[in-house]
C-alpha positions, 0 to 999 in steps of 0.5 A: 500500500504505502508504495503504491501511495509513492507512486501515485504521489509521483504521478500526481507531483509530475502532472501538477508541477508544470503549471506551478513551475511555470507561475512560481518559476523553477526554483520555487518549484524546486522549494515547494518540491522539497518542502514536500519531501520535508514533510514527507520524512518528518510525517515518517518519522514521527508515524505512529500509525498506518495514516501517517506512515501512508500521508508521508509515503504520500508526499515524498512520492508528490516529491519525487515525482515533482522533481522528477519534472522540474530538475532536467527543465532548469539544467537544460535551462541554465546549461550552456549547448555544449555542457546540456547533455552531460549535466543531465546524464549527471544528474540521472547518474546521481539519482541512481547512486543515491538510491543505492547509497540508501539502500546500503544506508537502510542495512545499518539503521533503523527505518526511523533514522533513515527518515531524518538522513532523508531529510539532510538532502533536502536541507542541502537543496533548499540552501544551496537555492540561495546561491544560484539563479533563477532560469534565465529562460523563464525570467524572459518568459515572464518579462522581466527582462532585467533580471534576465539579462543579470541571472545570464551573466552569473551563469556564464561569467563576469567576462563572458560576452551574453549578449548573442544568446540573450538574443537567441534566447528572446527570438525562441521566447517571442516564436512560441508565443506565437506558436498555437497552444497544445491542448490534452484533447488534441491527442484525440484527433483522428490525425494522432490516433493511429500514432498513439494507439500504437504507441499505448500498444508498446508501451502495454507491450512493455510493461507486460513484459516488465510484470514478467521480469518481476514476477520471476525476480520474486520467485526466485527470491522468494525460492532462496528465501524458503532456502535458506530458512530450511537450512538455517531451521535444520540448523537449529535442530541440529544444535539442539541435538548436540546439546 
């Protein structure tokens, strides 16, 4: 139950965060993200019950879902063309290593101790906010065009010459306000259907073939697991006899 609430909080986060990071900018969304998280560990960490054990799972999963969004739109947003492909692997690369740091972390600790390290990401997150700017693209986008041009210049350098990709950057701003708004209803045209029933066909495909995978990941665990309880049972019956 309580990992399907993470997941279901993941979705919920990844749906809503567009919008708000688009009213509230990318590093107030990137605030709100980890005060869901904070809120999230805390709520786990003083659980007595199922409900707030389920409320945390619940809004760390809003959490990561949220971050899951807005994290790779400001790297592409404040990474230079020749460093946008790097960071970004560098930040999934990261992910992954801090899901196993936990996992390794969650063998010598309790659940409850787990919780409060969760929470030392988080005040690394909403520190560091303090000391880098905000996505030059969304200032333009919002027309404040000062800070625009001030967040740019701290990105890239003090000596650095910005007023080319200023450029470029207000030319792509001022073409997709020109371009027509997508809506969720314009996937149901009949020119988009064929090319989403085949994409909802692979991706069925896909995940079937995932539960599979799992399945046979769980028996096989399970299996050891009956294993290795024989074993350790038989040897308990084996010491009692010697004694």
């Amino acid at each position: 139950m309580s990992g399907s609430l993470l997941t279901f909080g993941a979705m919920i986060g990844a749906i809503t965060i567009g919008p708000i990071a688009d009213f509230i900018g990318r590093k107030g969304a990137m605030r709100l993200s980890s005060a869901f998280f904070v809120a999230g560990w805390l709520a786990i960490y003083f659980a007595e019950s199922i409900w707030p054990l389920d409320s945390g799972r619940l809004a760390n999963g809003y959490g990561m879902g949220a971050f899951s969004y807005v994290v790779h739109v400001f790297i592409a947003e404040i990474a230079p063309k020749n460093l946008r492909e790097r960071l970004t692997a560098a930040n999934q690369l990261m992910i992954c290593a801090g899901v196993s740091v936990s996992y390794i972390i969650g063998i010598v600790v309790s659940w409850r101790a787990l919780a409060l390290i969760g929470l030392i990401p988080c005040a690394v997150i909403i520190f560091g906010l303090f000391f880098i700017p905000e996505s030059p693209r969304w200032l333009a986008k919002t027309g404040k065009h000062k800070e625009f041009e001030v967040a740019l210049q701290k990105l890239r350098g003090e000596d650095v010459d910005v007023s080319h990709e200023a450029a470029e950057i207000q030319d792509y701003i001022a073409t997709l306000d020109h371009l027509p708004k997508a809506k969720m209803l314009d996937l149901f045209q009949r020119r988009y259907s064929r090319s989403v029933i085949e994409k909802m066909k692979k991706r069925m495909k896909d995940f079937r073939a995932k539960l599979v995978e799992e399945a046979y990941h769980w028996i096989l665990i399970f299996s050891h697991t009956s294993d290795f309880e024989r074993q350790a049972s038989n040897n308990s019956r084996a010491k009692l006899k010697s004694f």
